[in-house]
Legacy VTK file of the C-alpha trace (Angstrom):
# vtk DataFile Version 3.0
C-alpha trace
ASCII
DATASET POLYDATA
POINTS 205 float
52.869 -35.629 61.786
56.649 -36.021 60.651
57.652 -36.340 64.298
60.594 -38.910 63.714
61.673 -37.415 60.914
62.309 -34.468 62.605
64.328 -35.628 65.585
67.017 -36.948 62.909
68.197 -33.550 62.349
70.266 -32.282 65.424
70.507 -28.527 64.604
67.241 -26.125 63.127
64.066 -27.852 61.624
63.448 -29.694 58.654
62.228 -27.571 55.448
59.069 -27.678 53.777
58.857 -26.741 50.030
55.534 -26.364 48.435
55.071 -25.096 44.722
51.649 -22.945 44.723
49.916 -21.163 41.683
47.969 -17.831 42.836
49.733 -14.475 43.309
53.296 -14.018 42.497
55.986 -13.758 45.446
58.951 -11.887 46.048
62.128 -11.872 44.476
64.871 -12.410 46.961
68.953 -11.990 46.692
69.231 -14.906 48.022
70.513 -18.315 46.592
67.810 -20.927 46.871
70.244 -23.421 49.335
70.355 -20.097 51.418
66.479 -19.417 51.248
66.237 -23.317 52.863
69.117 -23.006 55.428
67.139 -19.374 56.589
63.908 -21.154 57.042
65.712 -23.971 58.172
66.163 -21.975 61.329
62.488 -20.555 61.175
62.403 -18.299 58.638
59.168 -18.584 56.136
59.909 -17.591 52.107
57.153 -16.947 49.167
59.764 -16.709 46.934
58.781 -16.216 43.129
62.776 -16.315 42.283
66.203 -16.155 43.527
69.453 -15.083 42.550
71.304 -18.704 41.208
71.599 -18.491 37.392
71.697 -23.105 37.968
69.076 -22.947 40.246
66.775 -20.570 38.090
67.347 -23.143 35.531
66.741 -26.565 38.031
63.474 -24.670 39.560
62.430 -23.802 36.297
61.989 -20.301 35.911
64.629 -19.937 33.318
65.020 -21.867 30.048
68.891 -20.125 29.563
70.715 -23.861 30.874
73.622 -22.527 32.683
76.828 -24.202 30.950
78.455 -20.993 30.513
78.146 -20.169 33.836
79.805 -24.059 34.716
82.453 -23.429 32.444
83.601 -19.876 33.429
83.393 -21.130 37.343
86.183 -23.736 35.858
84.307 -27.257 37.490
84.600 -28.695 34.105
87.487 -29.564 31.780
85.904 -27.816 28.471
82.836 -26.187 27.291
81.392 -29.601 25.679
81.673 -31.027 29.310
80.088 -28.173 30.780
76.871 -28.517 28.257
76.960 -32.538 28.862
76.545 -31.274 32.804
74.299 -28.207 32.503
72.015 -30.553 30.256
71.816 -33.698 32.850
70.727 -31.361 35.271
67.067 -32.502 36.761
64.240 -29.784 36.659
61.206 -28.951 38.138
58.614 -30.198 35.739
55.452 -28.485 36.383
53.874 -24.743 36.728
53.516 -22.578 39.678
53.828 -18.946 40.775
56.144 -19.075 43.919
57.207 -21.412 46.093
56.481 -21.515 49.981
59.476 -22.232 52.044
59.057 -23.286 55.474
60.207 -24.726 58.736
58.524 -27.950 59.108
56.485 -26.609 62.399
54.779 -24.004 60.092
53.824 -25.995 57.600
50.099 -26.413 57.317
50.412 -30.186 57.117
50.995 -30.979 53.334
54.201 -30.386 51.029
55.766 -30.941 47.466
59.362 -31.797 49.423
60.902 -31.899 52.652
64.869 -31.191 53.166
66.869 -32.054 55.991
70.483 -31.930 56.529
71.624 -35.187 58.355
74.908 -36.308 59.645
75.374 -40.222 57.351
73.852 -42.361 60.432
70.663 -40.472 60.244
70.964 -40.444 56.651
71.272 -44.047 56.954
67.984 -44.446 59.251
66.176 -42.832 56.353
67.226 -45.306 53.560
66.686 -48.153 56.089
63.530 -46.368 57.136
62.255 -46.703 52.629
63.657 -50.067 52.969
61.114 -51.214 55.939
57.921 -50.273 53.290
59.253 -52.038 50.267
62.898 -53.926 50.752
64.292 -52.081 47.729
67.845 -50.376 47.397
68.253 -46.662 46.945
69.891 -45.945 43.914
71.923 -42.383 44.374
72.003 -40.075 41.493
74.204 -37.138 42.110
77.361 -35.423 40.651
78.575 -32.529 43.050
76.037 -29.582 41.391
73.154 -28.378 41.729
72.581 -30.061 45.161
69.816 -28.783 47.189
67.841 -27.063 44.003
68.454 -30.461 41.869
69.242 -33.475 43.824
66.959 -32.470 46.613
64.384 -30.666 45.397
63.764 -31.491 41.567
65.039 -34.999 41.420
63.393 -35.416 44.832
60.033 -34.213 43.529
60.449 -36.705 40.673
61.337 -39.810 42.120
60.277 -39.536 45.316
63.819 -38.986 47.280
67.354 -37.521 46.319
70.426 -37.779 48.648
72.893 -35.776 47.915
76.900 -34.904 48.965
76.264 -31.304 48.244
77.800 -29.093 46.184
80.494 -26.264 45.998
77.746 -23.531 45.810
75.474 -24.778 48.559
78.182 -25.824 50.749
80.369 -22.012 50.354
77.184 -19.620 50.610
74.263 -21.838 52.751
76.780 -23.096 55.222
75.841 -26.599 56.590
78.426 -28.733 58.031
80.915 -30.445 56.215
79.170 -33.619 57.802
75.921 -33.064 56.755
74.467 -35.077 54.260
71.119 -32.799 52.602
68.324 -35.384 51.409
65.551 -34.421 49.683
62.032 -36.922 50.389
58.538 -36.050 48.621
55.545 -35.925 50.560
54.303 -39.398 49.763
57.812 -41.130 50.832
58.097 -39.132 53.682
54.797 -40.692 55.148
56.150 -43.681 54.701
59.662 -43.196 55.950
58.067 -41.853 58.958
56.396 -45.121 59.394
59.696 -46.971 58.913
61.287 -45.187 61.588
59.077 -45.843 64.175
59.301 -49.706 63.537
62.964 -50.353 62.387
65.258 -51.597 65.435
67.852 -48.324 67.230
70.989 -48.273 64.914
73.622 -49.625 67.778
71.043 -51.365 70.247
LINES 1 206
205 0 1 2 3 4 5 6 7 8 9 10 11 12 13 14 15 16 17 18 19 20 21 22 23 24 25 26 27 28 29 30 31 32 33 34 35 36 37 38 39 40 41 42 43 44 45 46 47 48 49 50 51 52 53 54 55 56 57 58 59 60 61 62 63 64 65 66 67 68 69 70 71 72 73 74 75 76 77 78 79 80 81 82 83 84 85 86 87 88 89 90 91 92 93 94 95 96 97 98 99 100 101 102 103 104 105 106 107 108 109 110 111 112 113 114 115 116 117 118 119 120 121 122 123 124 125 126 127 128 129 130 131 132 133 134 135 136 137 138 139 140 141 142 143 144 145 146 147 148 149 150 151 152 153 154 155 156 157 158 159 160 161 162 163 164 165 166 167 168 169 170 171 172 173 174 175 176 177 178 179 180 181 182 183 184 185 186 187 188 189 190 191 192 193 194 195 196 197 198 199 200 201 202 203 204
């Protein structure tokens, strides 16, 4: 179904995240960004929580906001500018018992989010690939935290996409290239993006 999406990414699969009510799923010692880069390369997660004090926060399973944990890791000047940042962090807004992480080939054909780790011209193809449906600009939203649990995943799931630079977290312990760009696209957009990119013209033809 997602067919162009998925030839933009040139190493592993996009990744499917679904947020399901029903039984409860495992607890892994794993930080979310490395749950997605595992099933990224095939691996399938039904993942109740994970071991990121942010991302507990960001996903929602904890209400503790985690500006003593900014502060300490020293990414901001003073413990009022670590609240300002743990409190502008976007969060999952809605209730569910685990969430399914998956390689877009086993997903059963419907999705809260898709992630994908693109080099900037593929990332490109996907903004010009919104653009096609509607002509409007992509405003990014994004300050260096939080990246593939916030940007692409909660802020995603809000407003439909979230492109993101990364952060230090994701980039240190999930390992994607340094020129990767991870986007985040809810299910909705990503119908339509794959309609834009099977109508907008080859980027150097």
């Amino acid at each position: 179904m997602f067919t162009e999406i998925a030839k933009l990414m040139d190493k592993g699969e996009p990744v499917c995240v679904t947020f399901e009510k029903g039984d409860a799923g495992e607890e892994y010692n794993y930080l979310y960004c490395e749950l997605i880069t595992k099933a990224r390369e095939g691996e399938v997660f039904i993942a109740s929580s994970q071991r990121c004090p942010p991302g507990k926060y960001v996903l929602g399973v904890s209400e503790e906001k985690p500006d003593g944990y900014y502060l300490k890791s020293g990414r901001y000047i003073d413990e009022k500018t670590a609240a300002h940042a743990a409190s502008a962090l976007p969060r999952v807004n809605r209730e569910y018992d685990h969430i399914r992480i998956e390689p877009l080939s086993k997903n059963s054909g419907h999705f809260d989010v898709m992630i994908l780790y693109l080099t900037p011209e593929k990332a490109m193809r996907i903004v010009q690939a919104m653009a096609y449906n509607d002509g409007e600009r992509l405003c990014i939203d994004t300050f260096g935290a939080a990246s593939i649990c916030g940007d692409c995943t909660a802020l995603a799931y809000e407003r439909g996409i979230g492109l993101s630079y990364g952060c230090k977290g994701s980039r240190k312990h999930s390992n994607y290239s340094d020129n990767e760009i991870p986007i985040g696209i809810r299910f909705d957009k990503a119908e339509k993006i794959e309609k834009g990119l099977r109508n907008i013209p080859e980027t150097r033809n």
